[in-house]
One Martini backbone bead per residue (centre of mass of N, CA, C, O) as a GRO file, in nm:
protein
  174
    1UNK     BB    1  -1.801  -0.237   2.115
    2UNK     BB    2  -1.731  -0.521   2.238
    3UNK     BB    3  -1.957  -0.652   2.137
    4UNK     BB    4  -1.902  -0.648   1.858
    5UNK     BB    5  -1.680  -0.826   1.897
    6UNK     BB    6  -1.750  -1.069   1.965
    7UNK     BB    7  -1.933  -1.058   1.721
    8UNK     BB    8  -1.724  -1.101   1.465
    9UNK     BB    9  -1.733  -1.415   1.425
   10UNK     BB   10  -1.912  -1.494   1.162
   11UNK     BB   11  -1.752  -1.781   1.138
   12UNK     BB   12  -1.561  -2.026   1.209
   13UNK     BB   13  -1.334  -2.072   1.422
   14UNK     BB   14  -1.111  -2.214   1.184
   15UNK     BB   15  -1.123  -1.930   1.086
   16UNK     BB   16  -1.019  -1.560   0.933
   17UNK     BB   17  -1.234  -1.503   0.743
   18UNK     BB   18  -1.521  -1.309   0.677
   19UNK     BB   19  -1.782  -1.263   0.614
   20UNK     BB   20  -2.048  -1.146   0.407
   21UNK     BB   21  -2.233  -1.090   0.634
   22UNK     BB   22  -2.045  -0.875   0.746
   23UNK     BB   23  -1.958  -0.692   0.494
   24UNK     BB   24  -2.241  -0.583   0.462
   25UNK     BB   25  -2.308  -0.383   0.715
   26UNK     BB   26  -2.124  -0.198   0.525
   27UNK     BB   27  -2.138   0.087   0.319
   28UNK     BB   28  -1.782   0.179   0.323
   29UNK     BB   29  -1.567   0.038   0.154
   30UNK     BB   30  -1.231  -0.100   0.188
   31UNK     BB   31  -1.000  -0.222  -0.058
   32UNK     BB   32  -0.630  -0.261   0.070
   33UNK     BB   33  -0.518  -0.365  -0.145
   34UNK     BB   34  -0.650  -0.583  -0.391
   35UNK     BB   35  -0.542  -0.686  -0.628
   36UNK     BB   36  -0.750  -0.985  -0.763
   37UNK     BB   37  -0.976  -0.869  -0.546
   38UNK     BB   38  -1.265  -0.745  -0.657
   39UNK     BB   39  -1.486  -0.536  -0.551
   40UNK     BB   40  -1.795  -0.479  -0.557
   41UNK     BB   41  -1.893  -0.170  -0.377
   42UNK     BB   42  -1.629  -0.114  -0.341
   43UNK     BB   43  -1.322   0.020  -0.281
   44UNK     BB   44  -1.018  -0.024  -0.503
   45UNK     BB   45  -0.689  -0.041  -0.414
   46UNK     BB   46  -0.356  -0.013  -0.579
   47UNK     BB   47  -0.051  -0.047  -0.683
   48UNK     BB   48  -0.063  -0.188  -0.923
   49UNK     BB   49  -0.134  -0.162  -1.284
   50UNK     BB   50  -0.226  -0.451  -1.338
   51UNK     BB   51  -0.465  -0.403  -1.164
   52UNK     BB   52  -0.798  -0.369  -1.080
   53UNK     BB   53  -0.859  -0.031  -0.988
   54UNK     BB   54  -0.951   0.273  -0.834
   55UNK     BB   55  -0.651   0.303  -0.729
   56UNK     BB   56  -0.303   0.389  -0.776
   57UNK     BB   57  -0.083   0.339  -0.512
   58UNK     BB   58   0.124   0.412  -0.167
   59UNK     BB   59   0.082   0.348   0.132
   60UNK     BB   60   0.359   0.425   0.226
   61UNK     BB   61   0.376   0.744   0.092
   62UNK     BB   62   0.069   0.821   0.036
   63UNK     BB   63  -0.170   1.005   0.029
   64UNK     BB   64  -0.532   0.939   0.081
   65UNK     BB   65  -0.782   0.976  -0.161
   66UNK     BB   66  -0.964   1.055   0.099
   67UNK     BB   67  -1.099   1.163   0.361
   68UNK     BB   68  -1.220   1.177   0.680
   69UNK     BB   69  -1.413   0.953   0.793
   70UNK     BB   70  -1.517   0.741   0.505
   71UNK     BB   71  -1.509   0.471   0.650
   72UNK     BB   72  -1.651   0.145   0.806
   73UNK     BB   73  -1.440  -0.054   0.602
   74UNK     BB   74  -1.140  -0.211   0.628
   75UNK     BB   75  -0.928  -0.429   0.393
   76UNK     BB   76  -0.605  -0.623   0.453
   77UNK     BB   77  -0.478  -0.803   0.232
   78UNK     BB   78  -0.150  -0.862   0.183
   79UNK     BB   79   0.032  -0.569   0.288
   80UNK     BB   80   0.196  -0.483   0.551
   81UNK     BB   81   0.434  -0.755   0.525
   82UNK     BB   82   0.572  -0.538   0.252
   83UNK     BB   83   0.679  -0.295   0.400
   84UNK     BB   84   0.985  -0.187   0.454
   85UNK     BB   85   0.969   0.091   0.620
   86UNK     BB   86   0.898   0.230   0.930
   87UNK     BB   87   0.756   0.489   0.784
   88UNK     BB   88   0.529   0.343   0.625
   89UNK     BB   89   0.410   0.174   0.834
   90UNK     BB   90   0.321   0.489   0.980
   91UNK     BB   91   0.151   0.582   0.743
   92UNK     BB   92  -0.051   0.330   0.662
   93UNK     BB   93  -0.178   0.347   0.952
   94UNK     BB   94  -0.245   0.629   0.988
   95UNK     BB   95  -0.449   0.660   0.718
   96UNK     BB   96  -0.656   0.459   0.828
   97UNK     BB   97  -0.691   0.576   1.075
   98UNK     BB   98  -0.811   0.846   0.923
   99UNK     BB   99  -1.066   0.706   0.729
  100UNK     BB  100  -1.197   0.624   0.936
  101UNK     BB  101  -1.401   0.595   1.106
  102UNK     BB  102  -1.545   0.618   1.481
  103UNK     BB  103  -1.663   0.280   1.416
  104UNK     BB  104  -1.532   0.129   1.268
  105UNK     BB  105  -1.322  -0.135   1.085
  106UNK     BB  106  -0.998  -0.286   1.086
  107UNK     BB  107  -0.903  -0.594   0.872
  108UNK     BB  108  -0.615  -0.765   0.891
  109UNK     BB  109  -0.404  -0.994   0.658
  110UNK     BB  110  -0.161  -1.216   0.825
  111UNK     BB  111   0.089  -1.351   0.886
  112UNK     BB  112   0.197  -1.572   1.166
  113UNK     BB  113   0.523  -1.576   1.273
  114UNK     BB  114   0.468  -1.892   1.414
  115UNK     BB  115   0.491  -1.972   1.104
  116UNK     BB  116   0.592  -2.090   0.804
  117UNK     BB  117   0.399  -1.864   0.613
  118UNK     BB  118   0.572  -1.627   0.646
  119UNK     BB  119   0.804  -1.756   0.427
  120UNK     BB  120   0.707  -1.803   0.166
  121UNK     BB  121   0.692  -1.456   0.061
  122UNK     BB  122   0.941  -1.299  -0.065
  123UNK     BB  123   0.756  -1.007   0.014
  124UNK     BB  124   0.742  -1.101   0.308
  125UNK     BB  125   0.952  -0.873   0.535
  126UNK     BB  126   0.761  -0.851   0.760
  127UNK     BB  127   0.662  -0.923   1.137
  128UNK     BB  128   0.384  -1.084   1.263
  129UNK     BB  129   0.211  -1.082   1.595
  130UNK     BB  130   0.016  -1.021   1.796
  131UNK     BB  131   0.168  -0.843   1.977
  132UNK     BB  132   0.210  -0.629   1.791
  133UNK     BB  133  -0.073  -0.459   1.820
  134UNK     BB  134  -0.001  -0.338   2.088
  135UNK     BB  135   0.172  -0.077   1.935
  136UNK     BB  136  -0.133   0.033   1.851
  137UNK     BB  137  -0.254   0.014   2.133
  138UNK     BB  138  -0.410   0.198   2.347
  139UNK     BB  139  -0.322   0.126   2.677
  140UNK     BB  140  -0.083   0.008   2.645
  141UNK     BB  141   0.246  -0.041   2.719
  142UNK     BB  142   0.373  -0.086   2.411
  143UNK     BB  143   0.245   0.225   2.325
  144UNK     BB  144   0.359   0.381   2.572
  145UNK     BB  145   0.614   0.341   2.497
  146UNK     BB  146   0.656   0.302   2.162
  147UNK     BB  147   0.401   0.341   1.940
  148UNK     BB  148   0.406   0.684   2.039
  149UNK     BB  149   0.664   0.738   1.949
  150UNK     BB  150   0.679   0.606   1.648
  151UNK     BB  151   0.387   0.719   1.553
  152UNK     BB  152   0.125   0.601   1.627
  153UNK     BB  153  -0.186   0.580   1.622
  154UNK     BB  154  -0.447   0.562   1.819
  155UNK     BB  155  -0.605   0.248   1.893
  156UNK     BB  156  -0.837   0.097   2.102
  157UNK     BB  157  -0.881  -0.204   1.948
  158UNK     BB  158  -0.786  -0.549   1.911
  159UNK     BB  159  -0.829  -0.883   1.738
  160UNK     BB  160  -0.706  -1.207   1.733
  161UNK     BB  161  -0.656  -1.471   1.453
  162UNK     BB  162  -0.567  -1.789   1.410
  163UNK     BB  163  -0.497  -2.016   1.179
  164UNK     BB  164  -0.351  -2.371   1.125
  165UNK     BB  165  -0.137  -2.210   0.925
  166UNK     BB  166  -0.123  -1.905   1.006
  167UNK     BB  167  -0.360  -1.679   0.943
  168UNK     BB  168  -0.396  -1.373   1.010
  169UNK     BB  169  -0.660  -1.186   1.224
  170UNK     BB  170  -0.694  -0.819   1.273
  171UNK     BB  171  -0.858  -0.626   1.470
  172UNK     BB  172  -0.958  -0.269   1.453
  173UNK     BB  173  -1.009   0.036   1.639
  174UNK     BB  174  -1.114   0.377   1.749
   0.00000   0.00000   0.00000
């Protein structure tokens, strides 16, 4: 998995969003929040009923309607950042977390708190920085501390990249 990981930045260096041919890869894709970017090909959830979605739903509250270890790729592009309760946020990655195959990959896309483009949006209420990361990835200290407590499943490995505006793309696997 390692190896894959290495090989994921299939595009610019100063880019962070996956090329076409990284997401052509995965036969199961889910595009979770989709808003206005509805993917032909892929399972397209959102919150919203103004926007076209296969599914409507809250990813903070409801159970994902899909078994276990459905996809082979999550895609959470202006999602996380938005989520209000704590509880949510522990719900919401637990699902991710549940549908993802165990070779799956999870790439959320969100502002950088280290940036200013993190206050741009109004309803972007939480704050990640890479390190924020560390509390669902298994064997760091911060989610031994903290991330376990907080109940949240143990993610493998993640990487993040931050482009020169502040977007960061974090990938997570099982």
């Amino acid at each position: 998995m390692r190896h894959f990981l290495r090989r994921f930045w299939l595009f610019r260096p100063r880019d962070v969003l996956p090329s076409e041919e990284f997401f052509a890869r995965f036969p199961k894709k889910l595009n979770l929040g989709c808003g206005r970017d509805y993917r032909d090909g892929w399972e397209n959830w959102d919150y919203s009923a103004s926007v076209k979605a296969d599914v409507h739903l809250d990813i903070a509250r409801d159970v994902f309607p899909s078994d276990d270890k459905t996809f082979d790729l999550l895609y959470v592009n202006g999602v996380i950042e938005q989520i209000a309760s704590h509880e949510g946020l522990v719900h919401a990655l637990n699902e991710c977390h549940r549908v993802l195959t165990d070779e799956g990959v999870a790439i959320f896309i969100l502002p950088n708190s280290h940036f200013p483009l993190t206050f741009h949006d109004p309803h972007d209420i939480r704050h990640f920085v890479p390190e924020t990361f560390r509390y669902f990835s298994a064997g760091t200290k911060s989610y031994e501390r903290y991330g376990k407590f907080y109940g949240y499943k143990p993610w493998r490995s993640f990487q993040a990249r931050t482009d020169k505006r502040g977007l960061m793309s974090v990938v997570l696997t099982k």
